[in-house]
C-alpha atoms as one frame of an Amber mdcrd trajectory, in Angstrom:
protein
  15.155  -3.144 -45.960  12.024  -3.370 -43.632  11.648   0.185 -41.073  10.257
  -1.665 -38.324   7.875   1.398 -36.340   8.336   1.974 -32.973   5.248   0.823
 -31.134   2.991   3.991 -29.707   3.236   5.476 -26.591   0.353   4.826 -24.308
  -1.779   7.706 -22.915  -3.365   7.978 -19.688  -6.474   7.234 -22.057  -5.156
   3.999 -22.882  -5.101   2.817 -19.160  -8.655   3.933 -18.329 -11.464   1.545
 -19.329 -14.825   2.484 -21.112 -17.015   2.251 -17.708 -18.336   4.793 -15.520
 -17.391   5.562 -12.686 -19.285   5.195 -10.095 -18.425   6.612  -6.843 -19.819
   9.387  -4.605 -18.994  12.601  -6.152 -16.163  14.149  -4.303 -14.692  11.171
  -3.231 -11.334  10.727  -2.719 -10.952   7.098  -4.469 -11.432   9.535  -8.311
  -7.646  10.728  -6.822  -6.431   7.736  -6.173  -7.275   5.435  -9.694  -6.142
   9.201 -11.613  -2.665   8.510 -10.213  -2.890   5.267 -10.584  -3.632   6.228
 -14.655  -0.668   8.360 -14.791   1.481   6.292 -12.900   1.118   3.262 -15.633
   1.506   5.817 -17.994   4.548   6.651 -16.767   5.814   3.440 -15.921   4.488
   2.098 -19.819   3.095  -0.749 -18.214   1.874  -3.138 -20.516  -1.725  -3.661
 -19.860  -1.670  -7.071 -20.957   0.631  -8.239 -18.311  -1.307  -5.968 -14.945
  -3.917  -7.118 -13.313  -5.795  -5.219 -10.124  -7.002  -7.945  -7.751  -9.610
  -6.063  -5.392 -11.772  -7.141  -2.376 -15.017  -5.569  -1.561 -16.012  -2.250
  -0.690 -16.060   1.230  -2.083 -12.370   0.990  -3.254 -12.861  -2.501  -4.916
 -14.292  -1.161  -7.532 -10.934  -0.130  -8.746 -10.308  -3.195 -11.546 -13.731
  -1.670 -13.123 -11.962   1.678 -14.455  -8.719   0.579 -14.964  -8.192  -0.956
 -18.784  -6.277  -4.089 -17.793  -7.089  -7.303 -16.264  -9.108  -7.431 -13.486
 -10.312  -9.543 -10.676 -13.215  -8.365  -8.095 -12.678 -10.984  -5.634 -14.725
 -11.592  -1.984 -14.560 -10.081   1.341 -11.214  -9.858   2.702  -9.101 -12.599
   0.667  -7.991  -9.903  -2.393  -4.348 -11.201  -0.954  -5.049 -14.595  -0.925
  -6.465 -14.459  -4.698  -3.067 -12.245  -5.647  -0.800 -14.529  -4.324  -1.923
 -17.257  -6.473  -2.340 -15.670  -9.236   1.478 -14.929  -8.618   2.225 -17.743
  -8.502   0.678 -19.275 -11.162   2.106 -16.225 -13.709   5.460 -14.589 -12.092
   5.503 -12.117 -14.997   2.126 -10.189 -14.228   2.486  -6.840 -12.399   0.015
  -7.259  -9.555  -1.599  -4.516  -8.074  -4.415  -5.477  -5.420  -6.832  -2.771
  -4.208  -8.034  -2.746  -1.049 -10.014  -0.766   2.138  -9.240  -0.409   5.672
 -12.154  -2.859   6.753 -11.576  -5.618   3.808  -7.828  -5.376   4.610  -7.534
  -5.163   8.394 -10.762  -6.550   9.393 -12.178  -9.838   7.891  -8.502  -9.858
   5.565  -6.024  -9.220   8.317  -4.907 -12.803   7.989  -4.067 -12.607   4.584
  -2.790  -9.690   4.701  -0.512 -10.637   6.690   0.551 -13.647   5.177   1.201
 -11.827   1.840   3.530  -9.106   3.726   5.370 -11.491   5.612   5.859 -14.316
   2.644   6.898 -11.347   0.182   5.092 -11.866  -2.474   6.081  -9.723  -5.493
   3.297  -7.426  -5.916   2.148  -3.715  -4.753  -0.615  -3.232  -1.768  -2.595
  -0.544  -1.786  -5.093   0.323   1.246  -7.575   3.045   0.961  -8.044   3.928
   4.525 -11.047   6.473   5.172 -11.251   5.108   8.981 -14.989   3.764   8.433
 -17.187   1.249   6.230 -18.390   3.494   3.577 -19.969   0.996   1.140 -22.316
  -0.846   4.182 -23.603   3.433   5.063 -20.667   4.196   7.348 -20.125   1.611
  10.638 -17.039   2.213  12.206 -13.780   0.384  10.834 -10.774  -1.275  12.564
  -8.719   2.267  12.058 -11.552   4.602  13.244 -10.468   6.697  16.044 -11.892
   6.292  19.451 -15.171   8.614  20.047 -16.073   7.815  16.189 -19.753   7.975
  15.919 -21.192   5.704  13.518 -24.225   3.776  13.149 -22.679   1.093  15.009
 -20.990   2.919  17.275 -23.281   5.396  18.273 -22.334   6.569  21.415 -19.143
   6.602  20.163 -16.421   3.839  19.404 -14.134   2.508  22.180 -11.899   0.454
  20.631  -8.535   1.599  19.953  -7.868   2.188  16.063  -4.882  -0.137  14.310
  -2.746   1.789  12.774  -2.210   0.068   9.511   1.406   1.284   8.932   2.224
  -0.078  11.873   0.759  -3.274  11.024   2.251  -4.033   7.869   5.827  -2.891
   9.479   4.913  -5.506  12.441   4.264  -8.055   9.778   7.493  -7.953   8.347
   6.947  -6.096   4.682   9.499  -5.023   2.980   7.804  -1.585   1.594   5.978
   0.182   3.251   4.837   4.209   2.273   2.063   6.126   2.174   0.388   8.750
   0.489  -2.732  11.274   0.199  -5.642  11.606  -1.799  -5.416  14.805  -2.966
  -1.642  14.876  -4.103  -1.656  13.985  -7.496   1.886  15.220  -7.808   3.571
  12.951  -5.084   0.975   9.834  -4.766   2.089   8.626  -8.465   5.564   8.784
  -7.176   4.978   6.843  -4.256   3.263   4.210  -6.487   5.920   4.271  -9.326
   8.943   3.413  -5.828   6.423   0.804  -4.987   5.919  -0.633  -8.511  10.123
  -0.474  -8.489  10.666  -2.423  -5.366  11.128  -6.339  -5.516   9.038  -7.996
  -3.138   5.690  -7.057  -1.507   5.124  -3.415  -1.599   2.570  -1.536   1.239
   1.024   1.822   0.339  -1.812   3.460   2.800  -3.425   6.396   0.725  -5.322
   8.654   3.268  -8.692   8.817   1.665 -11.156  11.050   2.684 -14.803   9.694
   2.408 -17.175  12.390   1.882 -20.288  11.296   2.690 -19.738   9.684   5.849
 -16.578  10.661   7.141 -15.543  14.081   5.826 -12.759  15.756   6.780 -11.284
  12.838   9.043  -7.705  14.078   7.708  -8.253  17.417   7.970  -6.304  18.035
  10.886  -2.980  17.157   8.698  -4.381  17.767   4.982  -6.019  20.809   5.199
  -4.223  23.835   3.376  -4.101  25.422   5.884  -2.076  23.307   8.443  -0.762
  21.345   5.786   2.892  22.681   5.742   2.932  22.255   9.768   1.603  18.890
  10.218   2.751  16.430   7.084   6.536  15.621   6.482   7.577  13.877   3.055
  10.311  12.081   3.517  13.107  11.158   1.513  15.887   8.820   1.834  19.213
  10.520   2.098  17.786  13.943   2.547  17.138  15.786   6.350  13.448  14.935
   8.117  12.695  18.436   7.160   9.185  20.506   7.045   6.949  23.479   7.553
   6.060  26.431   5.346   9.534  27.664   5.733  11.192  24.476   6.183  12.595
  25.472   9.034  11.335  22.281  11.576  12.351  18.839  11.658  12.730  16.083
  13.154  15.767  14.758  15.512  16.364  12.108  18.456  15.549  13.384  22.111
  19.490  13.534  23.917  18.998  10.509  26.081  16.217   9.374  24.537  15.009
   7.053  22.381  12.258   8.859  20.709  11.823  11.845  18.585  11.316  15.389
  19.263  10.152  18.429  16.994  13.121  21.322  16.803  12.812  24.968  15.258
  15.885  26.121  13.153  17.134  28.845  14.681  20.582  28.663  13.266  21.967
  29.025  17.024  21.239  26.437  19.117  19.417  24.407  16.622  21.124  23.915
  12.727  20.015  21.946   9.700  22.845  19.484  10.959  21.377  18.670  14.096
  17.968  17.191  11.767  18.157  13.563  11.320  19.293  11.917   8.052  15.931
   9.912   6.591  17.446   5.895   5.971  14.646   4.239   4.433  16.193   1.066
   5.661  16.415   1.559   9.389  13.128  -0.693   9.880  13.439   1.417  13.662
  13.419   5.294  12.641  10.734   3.552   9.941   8.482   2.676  12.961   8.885
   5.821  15.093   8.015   7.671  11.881   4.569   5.790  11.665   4.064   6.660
  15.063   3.758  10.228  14.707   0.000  12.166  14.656  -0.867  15.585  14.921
  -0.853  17.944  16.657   2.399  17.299  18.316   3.777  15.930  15.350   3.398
  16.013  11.459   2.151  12.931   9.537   5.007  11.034   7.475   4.171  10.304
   3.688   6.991   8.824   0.993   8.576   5.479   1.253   9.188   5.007   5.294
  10.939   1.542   4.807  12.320  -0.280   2.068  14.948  -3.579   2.101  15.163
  -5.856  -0.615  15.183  -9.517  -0.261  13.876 -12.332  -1.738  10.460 -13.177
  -3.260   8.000 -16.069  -2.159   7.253 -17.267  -6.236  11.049 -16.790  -6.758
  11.748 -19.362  -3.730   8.355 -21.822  -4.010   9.337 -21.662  -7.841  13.040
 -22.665  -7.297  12.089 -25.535  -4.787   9.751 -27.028  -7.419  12.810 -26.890
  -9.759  14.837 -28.217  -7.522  12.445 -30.864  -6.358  12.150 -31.932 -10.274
  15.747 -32.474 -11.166  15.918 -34.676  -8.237  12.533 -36.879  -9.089  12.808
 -38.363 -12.992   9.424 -37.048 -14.921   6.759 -39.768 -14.697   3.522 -40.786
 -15.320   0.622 -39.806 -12.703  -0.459 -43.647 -12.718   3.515 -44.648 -12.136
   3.101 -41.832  -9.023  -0.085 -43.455  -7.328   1.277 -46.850  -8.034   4.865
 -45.935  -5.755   5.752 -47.045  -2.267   3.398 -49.135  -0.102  -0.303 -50.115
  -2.206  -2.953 -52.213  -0.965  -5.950 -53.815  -2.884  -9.081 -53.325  -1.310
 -12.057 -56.065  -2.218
């Protein structure tokens, strides 16, 4: 009798191509594609059947270092790409890799369109709140008073929060993450990977060279305890070194408010319950910022429902059992013709 060997299991080595990388040292994209390598890893993705679609800018080099297939695509349509491909192959895993300019800028549109139509695939936006690969101009989330080369008195428009945005465009998924947390980012992309539809991860990403320390007012050891919540469906909106804060609704409002645990007037059952499918508490979570609040990371929002290849590919389906096969010269030749001489 034939002993038929168990196939290997992949490394992180096995995920990780044979170029070099090439991005500033420091940089906070080295985080990102390392939990990206262990997440696959985890997940035993087969490499044969992902594929990293990516725009352009710093973070589009992504499909470079990644030992799968890959598809460097043009400014702003990395969705646009993805979704056909999608469509075209329903059984690839599609990751597409993108920055806060190429996504939210020139690619809002099709961003958009691929959050909204639920397209089965994960979205990950690097957002460093400036152009870094064009020598730092401001970017559609830089925050007002950014200096930047063009901005140089400082920026006056007000920064998109791209959270927001993909809640306001109707995804399904939508988490985020940090950098420098290679403990709880490949989590967040493993829920992501999980969920059926179109999937929306922003990964703070700090850009060293020309905008350092942009998250520093939430990531920084120091305040880090204080100002960043990780939530978790099911469990209480709780934080802080000792976790003794959290989060509850404002009596007779309709807003949140930061409490102490004092175990008098304020309990751990007076902390709200997180219910990653209230699409509401998801939005008032993405509205929080330091200092008067801590910064939400995990999976804020998460519904299922169905997938645009699952419906376009049952229409087509449908549309063929009620049209007999026939010839494409039969086709042109059906309903009204005319001869011209």
């Amino acid at each position: 009798m034939n002993k038929v060997t168990p196939p290997e299991k992949l490394t992180i080595k096995d995920y990780a191509s044979d170029q070099e990388v090439r991005w500033c040292p420091g940089c906070g994209d080295y985080s990102i594609v390392r939990a990206m390598q262990k997440t696959l890893t985890d997940l035993q993705s087969p490499p044969e059947k992902t594929v990293f679609i990516s725009g352009i800018g710093c973070a589009a080099r992504f499909p470079y270092y990644m030992a799968t297939y890959g598809f460097h695509t043009i400014h702003g349509r990395a969705a646009a790409i993805a979704t056909g491909t999608k469509l075209a192959n329903p059984d690839l895993d599609i990751w597409v890799i993108s920055g806060d300019g190429d996504s939210l800028s020139i690619g809002g549109n099709h961003l958009m369109h691929v959050l909204r139509r639920n397209v089965d695939l994960q979205y990950i936006l690097f957002n460093n709140e400036i152009y870094g690969l064009t020598k730092g101009q401001y970017s559609p989330t830089s925050k007002i008073g950014t200096h930047s080369p063009s901005t140089p008195m400082g920026s006056i428009d007000s920064p998109l929060s791209a959270t927001l945005y993909a809640l306001g465009c109707g995804a399904k998924f939508v988490a985020r993450g940090i950098d420098a947390q290679p403990k709880h980012l490949p989590e967040v992309f493993k829920r992501a990977q999980a969920h059926k539809g179109a999937s929306f991860v922003e990964v703070f990403q700090n850009c060293i060279v020309y905008n350092d320390g942009v998250y520093d007012n939430f990531t920084a050891k120091d305040v880090a305890a204080n100002r960043q919540i990780k939530v978790e469906h099911g469990k209480p909106l709780l934080f802080g070194k000792e976790m003794d804060k959290g989060l509850r609704m404002k009596p007779g409002k309709i807003e949140l408010e930061v409490v102490e645990i004092d175990n008098k007037n304020i309990t751990e059952k007076d902390i709200l319950i997180h219910d990653e499918t209230n699409k509401f508490l998801a939005t008032l979570l993405a509205q929080m910022e330091p200092a008067n609040f801590p910064v939400a990371i995990g999976v804020l929002y998460c519904v299922k429902s169905d997938t645009y290849e699952e419906s376009v590919h049952a229409q087509i389906n449908s549309a063929k059992k009620a049209t007999p096969a026939t010839s494409i010269n039969d086709l042109l030749r059906s309903g009204p013709t005319w001869n011209v001489k």
